[in-house]
C-alpha beads as a LAMMPS data file, in Angstrom:
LAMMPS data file: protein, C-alpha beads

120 atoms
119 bonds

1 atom types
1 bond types

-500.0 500.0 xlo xhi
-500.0 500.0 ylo yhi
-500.0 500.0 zlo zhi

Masses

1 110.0

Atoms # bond

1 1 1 325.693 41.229 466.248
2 1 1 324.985 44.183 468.776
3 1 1 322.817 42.492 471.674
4 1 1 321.041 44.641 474.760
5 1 1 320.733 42.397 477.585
6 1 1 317.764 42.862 479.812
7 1 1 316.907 41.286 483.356
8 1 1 315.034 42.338 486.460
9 1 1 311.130 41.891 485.458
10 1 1 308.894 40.458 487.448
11 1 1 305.787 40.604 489.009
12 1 1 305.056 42.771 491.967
13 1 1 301.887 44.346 493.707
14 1 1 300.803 47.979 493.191
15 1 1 302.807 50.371 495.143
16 1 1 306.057 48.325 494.684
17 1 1 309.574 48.705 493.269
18 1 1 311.340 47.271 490.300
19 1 1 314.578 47.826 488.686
20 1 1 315.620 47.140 485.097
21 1 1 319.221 46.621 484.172
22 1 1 320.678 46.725 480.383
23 1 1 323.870 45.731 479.393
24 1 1 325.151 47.038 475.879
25 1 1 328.609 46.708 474.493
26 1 1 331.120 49.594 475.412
27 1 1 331.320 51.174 471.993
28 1 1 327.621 51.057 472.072
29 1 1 326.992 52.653 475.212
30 1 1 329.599 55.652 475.416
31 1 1 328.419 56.513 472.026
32 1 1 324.540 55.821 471.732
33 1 1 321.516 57.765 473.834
34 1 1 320.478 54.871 475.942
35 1 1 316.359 54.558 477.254
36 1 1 313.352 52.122 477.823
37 1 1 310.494 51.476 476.416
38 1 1 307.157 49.802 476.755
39 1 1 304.630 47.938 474.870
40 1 1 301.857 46.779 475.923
41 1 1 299.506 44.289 473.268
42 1 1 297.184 46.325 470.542
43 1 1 299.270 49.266 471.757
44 1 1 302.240 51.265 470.355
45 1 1 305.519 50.949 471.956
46 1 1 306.390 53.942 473.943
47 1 1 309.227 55.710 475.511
48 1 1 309.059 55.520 479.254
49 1 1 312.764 57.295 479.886
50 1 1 316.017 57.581 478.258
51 1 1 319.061 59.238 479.073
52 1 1 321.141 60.640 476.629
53 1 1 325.060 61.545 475.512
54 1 1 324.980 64.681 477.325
55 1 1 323.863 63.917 480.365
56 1 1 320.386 64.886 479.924
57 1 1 317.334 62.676 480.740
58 1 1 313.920 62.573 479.736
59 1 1 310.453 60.745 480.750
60 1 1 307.297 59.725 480.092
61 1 1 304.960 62.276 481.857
62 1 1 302.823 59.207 483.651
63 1 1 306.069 58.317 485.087
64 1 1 307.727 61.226 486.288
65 1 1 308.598 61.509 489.876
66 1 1 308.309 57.482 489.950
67 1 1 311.051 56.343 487.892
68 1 1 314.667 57.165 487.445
69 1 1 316.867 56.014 484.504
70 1 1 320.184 56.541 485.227
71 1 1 323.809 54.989 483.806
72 1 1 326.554 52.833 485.570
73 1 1 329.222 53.487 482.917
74 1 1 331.836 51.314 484.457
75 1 1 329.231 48.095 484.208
76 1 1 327.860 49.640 480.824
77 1 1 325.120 49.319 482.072
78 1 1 321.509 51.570 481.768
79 1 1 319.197 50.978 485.189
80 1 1 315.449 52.013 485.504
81 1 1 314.504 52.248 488.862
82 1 1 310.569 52.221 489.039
83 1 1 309.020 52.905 492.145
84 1 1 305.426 53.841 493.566
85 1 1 304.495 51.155 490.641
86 1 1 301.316 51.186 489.116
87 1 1 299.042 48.279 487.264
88 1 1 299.177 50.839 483.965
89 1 1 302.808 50.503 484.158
90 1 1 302.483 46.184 483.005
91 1 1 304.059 46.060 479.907
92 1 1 306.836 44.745 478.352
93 1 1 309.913 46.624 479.167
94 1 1 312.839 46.911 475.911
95 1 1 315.894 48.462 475.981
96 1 1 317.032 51.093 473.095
97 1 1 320.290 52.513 472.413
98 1 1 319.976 55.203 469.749
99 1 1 322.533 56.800 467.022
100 1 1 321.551 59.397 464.802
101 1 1 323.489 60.012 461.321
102 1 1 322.252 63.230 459.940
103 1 1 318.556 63.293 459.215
104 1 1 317.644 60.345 457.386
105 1 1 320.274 58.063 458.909
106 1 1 319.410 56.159 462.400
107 1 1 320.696 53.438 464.357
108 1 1 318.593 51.227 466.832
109 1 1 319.251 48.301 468.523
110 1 1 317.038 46.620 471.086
111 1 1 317.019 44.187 473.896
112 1 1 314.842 41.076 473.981
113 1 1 311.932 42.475 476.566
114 1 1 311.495 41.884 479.914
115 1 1 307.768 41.740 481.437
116 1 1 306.806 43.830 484.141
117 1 1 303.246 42.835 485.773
118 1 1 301.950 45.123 488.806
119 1 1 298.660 43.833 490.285
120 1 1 297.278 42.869 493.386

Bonds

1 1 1 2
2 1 2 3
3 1 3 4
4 1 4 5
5 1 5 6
6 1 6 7
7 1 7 8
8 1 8 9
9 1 9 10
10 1 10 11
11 1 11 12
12 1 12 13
13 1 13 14
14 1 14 15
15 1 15 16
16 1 16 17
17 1 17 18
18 1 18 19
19 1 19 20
20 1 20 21
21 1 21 22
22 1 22 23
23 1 23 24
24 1 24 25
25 1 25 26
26 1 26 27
27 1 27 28
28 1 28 29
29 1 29 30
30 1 30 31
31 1 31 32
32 1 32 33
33 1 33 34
34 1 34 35
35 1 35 36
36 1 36 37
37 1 37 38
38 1 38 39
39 1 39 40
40 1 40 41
41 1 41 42
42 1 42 43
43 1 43 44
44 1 44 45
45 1 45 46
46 1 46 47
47 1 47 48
48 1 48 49
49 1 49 50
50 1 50 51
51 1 51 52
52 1 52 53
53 1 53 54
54 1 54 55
55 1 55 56
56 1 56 57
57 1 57 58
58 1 58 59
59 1 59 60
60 1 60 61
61 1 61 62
62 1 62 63
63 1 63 64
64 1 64 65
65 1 65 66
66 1 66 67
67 1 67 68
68 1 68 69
69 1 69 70
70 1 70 71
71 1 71 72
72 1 72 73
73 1 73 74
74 1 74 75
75 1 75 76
76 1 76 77
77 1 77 78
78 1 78 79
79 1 79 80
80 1 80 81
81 1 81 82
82 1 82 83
83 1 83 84
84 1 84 85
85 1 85 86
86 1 86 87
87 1 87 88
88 1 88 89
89 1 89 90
90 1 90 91
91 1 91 92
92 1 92 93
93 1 93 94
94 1 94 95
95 1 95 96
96 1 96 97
97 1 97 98
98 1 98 99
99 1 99 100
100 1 100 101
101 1 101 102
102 1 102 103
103 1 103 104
104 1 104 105
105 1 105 106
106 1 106 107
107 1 107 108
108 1 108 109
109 1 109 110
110 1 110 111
111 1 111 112
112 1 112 113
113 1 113 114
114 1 114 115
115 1 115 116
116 1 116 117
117 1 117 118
118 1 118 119
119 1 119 120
């Protein structure tokens, strides 16, 4: 079974830094668009970043300029830095890595969630 391991939640007061870590499997993370998202409860999960095969990156507009999603390829690893943290940023925190087989084909596979509380 393909398993995303998440770590670095926690609580912290508005204003502070956090960073996520993911660790996927090798043939999962060369190959697969790697991002975060968050869910908060009543709400629909939402993409916060990801950063893709190519290189490219993209984020949520409420966090841009704030967090940074980046790739340590020799760890296979995925990191979100969040900085400048907000209390609308608490949520649960899941890694994705993402495959796409023509149009109606996918691939997901998700870590287990890691909370993320800002408040003062």
């Amino acid at each position: 079974q393909v398993q995303l391991v998440e770590s670095g939640g926690g609580l912290v007061q508005p204003g502070e830094s956090l960073k996520l870590s993911c660790v996927a499997p090798g043939n999962i993370f060369s190959t697969y668009h790697m991002g975060w998202y968050r869910q908060v409860p009543g709400k629909q999960r939402e993409l916060v970043a990801a950063t893709f095969v190519d290189g490219g990156t993209k984020y949520l507009d409420s966090v841009k300029g704030r967090f940074t999603i980046s790739r340590d390829n020799a760890r296979n690893t995925v990191i979100l830095q969040m900085d400048s943290l907000k209390p609308e940023d608490t949520a649960v925190y899941y890694c994705n890595a993402h495959l796409s087989k023509g149009f109606q084909e996918t691939f997901d596979y998700w870590g287990q969630g890691t909370q993320v509380t800002v408040s003062s």
